[in-house]
N, C-alpha and C positions, 0 to 999 in steps of 0.2 A: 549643255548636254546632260541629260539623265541619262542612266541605263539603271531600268529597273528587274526588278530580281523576284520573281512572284516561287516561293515556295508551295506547292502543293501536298505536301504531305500532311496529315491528321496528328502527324508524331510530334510534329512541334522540335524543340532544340535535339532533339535526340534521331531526328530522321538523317540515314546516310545523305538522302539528297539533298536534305540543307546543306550539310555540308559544304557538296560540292558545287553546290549555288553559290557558298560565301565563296568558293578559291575563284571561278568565275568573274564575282563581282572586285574581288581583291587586282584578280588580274585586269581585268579593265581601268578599273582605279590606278592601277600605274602605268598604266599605258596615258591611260591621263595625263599623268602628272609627266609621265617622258617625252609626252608631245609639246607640253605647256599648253594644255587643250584645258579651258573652263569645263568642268562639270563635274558630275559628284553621281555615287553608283547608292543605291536604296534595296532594302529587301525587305518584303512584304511576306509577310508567312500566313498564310487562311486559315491555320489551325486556331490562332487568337481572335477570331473575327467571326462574326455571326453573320451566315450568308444563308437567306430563306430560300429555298428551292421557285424557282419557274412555276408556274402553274397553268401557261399555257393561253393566259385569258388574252393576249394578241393587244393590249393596250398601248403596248410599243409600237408595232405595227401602225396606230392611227395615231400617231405620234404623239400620244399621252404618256406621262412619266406611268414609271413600272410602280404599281400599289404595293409591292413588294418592300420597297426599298423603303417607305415610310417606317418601316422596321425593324431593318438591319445597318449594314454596313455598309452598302453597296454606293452609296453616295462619295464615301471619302476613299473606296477603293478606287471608280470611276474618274476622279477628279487625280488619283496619280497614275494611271492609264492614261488619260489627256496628257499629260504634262511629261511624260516621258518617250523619248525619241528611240531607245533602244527597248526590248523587253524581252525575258530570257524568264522562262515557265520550266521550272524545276518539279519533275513528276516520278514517284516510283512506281512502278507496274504493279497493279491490283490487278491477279490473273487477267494478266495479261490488260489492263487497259487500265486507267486512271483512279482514283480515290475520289471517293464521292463527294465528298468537299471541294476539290478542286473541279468535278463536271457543274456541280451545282452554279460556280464563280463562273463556267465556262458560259452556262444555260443563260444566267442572268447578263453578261454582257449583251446578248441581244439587242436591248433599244441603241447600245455604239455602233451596231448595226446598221437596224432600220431609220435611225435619226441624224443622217449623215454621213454614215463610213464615219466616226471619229476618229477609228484606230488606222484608216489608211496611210500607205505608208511608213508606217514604224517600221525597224528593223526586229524583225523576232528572230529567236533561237531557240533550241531544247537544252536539257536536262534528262537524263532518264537514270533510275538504278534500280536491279531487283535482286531477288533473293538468289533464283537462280543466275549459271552464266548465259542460257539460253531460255530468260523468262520471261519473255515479253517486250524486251526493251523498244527494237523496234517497230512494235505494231505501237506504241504507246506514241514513238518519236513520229508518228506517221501520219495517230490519230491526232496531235497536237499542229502539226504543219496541216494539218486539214482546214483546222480550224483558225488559225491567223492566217492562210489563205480565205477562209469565206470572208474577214475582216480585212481583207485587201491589204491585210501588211506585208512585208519581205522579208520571207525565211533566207534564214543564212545558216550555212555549216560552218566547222573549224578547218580552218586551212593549216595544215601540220607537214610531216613528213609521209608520203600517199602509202605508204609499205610498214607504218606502226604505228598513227594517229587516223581515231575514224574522224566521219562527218561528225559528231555530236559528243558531247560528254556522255558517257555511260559507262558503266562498270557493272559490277556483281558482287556481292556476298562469298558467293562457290567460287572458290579456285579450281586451278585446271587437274589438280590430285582429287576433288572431291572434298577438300575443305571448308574452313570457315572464315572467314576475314571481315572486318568493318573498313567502312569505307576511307577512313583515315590511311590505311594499310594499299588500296588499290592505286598505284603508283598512276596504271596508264587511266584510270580514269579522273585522276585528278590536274594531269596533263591536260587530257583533252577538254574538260570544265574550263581550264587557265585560257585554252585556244577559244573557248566559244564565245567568254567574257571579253579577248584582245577582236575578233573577229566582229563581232557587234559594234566596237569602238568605232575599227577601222570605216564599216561598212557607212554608221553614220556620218562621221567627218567627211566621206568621200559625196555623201549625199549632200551636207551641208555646204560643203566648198570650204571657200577662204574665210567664212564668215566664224567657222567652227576651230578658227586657232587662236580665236580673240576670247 
């Protein structure tokens, strides 16, 4: 089993969402290891990666590889999209909707699309944080389940306690005084990261069967 970890922030090691992508992938990884479940958790950050934008020439479509990718990146990001069973997109709200880096990775998946459904199937989850406590998070988690829905994968939420764990890992900057806080400091949303990461785990194994305790 993989479960991979697609960072989408531009900030690189210093973005809150990485962050809480790694306590996610952390948590997964020992759900692993408590299962005696084979598999190992990866995290791909797009801010090291050179992804060229879409440009719409439709050459996926007639099922020709994307000219794009002669390139860029997109070959070896591609090849760990295949190969990963879970995948959990770490986004912070860019008024209110994604960082252009990350739409850009979004745009260029197209030919996993049109050339198969590669990505059918997998188990996705979100990620979200922003500045504010009311910035966007959920139109971002909303815009992202959009999208590995058109990729025919299976969104999954965190399963917590229903009265102070949401559906997704998210948090904020602003506290409820009007403060300032880093995301190290955001207690419930580092919880709820831990649940998205065990949730993803579970969701696979259940998919896999008896086959995913070997």
């Amino acid at each position: 089993m993989l479960v991979l970890g697609i960072s989408g922030s531009p900030r690189g090691e210093k973005s809150s969402t990485r962050f809480l992508l790694t306590k996610a992938l952390e948590a997964a990884a020992s759900l692993l290891a408590a299962t005696s479940t084979e598999g190992t958790t990866e995290l791909l950050d797009l801010s090291g990666l050179q992804i060229r934008r879409c440009t719409g020439c439709d050459a996926c479509v007639r099922k020709k590889p994307c000219p794009e990718s002669e390139k860029d990146d997109m070959p070896k990001i591609e090849e760990k999209l295949r190969r990963a069973d879970g995948i959990i997109i770490a986004a912070p709200s860019y008024f209110t909707s994604v960082p252009g880096v990350l739409k850009d990775f979004m745009d260029r998946t197209r030919p996993l699309k049109m050339q198969d459904n590669q990505l059918k199937d997998k188990v996705f989850a979100v990620i979200t944080y922003a500045g504010l406590r009311y910035g966007g998070q959920e139109a971002v988690v909303d815009l992202l389940n959009r999208y590995a829905l058109a990729h025919g994968m299976i969104v999954v939420g965190s399963i917590g306690v229903p009265t102070k764990d949401g559906t997704f890992g998210s948090g904020a900057m602003q506290t409820d005084d009007g403060k300032w806080r880093v995301s190290k400091e955001d207690q419930l949303a580092i919880a709820g990261s831990a649940l998205v990461g065990q949730r993803v785990v579970q969701v696979v194994k259940q998919l896999k069967g008896p086959a995913s305790r070997h």
